[in-house]
N, C-alpha and C positions, 0 to 999 in steps of 0.2 A: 534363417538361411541367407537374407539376403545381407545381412552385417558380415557374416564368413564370406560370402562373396564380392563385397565394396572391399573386402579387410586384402583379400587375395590379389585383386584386380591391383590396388593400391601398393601392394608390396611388389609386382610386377612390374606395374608403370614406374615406379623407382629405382628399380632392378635396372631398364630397358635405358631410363632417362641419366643413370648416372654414367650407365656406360656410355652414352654418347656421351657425357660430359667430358669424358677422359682418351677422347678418338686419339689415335695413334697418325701420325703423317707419315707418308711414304709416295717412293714413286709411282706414279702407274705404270713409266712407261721411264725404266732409270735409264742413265746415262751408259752408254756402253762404246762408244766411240773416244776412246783417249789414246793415247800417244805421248813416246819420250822421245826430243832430240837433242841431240848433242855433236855440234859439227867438232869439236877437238876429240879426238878417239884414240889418241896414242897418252898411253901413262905421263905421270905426273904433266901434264897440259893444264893448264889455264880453261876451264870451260865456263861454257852459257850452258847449262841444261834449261831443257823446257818442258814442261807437263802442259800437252795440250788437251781440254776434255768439250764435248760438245756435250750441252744438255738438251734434248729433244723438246722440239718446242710440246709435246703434248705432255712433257714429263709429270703435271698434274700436282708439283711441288719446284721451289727453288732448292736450288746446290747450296747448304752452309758449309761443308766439309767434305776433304777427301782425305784417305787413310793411304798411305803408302807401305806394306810391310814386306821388308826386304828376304826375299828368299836366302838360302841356307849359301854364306860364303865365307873364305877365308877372313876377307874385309870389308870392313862397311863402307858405303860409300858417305863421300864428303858432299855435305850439301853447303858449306859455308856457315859464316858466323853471322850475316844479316838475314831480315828479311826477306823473302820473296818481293821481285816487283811482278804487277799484275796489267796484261792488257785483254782488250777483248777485239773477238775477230779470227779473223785467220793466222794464223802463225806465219811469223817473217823470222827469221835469221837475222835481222840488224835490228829489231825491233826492241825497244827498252820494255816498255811498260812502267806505271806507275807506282810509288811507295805506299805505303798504309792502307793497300785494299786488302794483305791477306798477312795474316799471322802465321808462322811454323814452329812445330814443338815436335823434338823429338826425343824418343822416349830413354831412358835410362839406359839400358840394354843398345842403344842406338842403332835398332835397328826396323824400329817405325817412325814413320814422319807422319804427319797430322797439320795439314794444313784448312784454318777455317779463314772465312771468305767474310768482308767485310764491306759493302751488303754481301747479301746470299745472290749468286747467281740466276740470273729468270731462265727460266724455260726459252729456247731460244736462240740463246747465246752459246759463244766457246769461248773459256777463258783458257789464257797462257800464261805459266805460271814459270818464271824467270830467278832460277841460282844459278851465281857466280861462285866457283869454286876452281876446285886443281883434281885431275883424276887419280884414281886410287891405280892400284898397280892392275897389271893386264889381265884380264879374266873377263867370266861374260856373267853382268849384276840384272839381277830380275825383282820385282816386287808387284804383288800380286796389289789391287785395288780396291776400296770401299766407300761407296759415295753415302752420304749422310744428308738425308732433308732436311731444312730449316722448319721449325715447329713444333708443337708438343709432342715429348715420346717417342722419336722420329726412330723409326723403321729403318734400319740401314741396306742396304743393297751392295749385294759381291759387283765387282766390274772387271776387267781383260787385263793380262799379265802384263807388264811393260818389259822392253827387254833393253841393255847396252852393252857392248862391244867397246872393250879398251883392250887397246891393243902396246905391245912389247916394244919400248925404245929402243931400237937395236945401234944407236949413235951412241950408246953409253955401256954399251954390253961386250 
């Protein structure tokens, strides 16, 4: 009896110890305060868009990544052909931010962005995430949000819709 018992205990504590092995990262406490701005708001304009996101200091994981997926439009919007620049802090309107902190890829279909963070964002901080681009024609573009933890297996987390307003150049109409 007691070999059936070392045999059981044994194939438990292996059970018990491998799955901690393989913990999954996630937020506690994810990020839900982000925001998009964009001071040019009339079609084909010249824009700064900004993604700003705050990661709560107790979020219990760093930011590696956010998902952008564009709700249902005529057209996609234009994020440009470079990189993001990245600053941290509050959001300024004249504010550049720096090159090679954040990679974007967007997806085939063009109508998800995927931008990963280089370091991962601490708990903490707000980063602002800076495209220069030209606005798409007048309508109102939405994309819904997915923050990604840095770490093994990382657990993703839904966040708040973003919304923008481009509005109709009536000087050309």
């Amino acid at each position: 009896m007691t070999r059936l018992s070392f045999a059981l205990f044994s194939g438990l504590s292996a059970l018990i110890f491998s799955g901690m092995a393989s913990a999954q990262t996630f937020f506690r406490s994810p990020p839900t305060e982000a925001s998009i701005h964009n001071p040019s708001a009339t079609e084909g304009q010249r824009n700064r868009t900004t993604i700003s996101i705050h990661v709560p200091a107790n979020a219990g994981a760093e930011l590696e990544r956010v998902v952008l997926s564009q709700q249902t439009n005529l057209d996609q919007w234009t994020w440009g052909r470079r990189n993001p620049m990245v600053y941290l802090g509050d959001y300024g309107l004249r504010r550049r931010g720096e090159p090679g902190l954040a990679e974007a890829t967007i997806s085939e279909g063009g109508d998800e962005l995927s931008i990963r963070f280089n370091p991962a964002i601490e708990p903490g901080q707000q980063v602002n995430i800076v495209f220069r681009s030209f606005n798409p024609d007048a309508d109102i573009y939405q994309w819904s949000t997915t923050f990604i933890p840095e770490g093994n297996d990382p657990i993703a987390s839904d966040g708040p819709t973003l919304r923008v307003s481009i509005y109709r150049n009536n000087d050309y109409r």
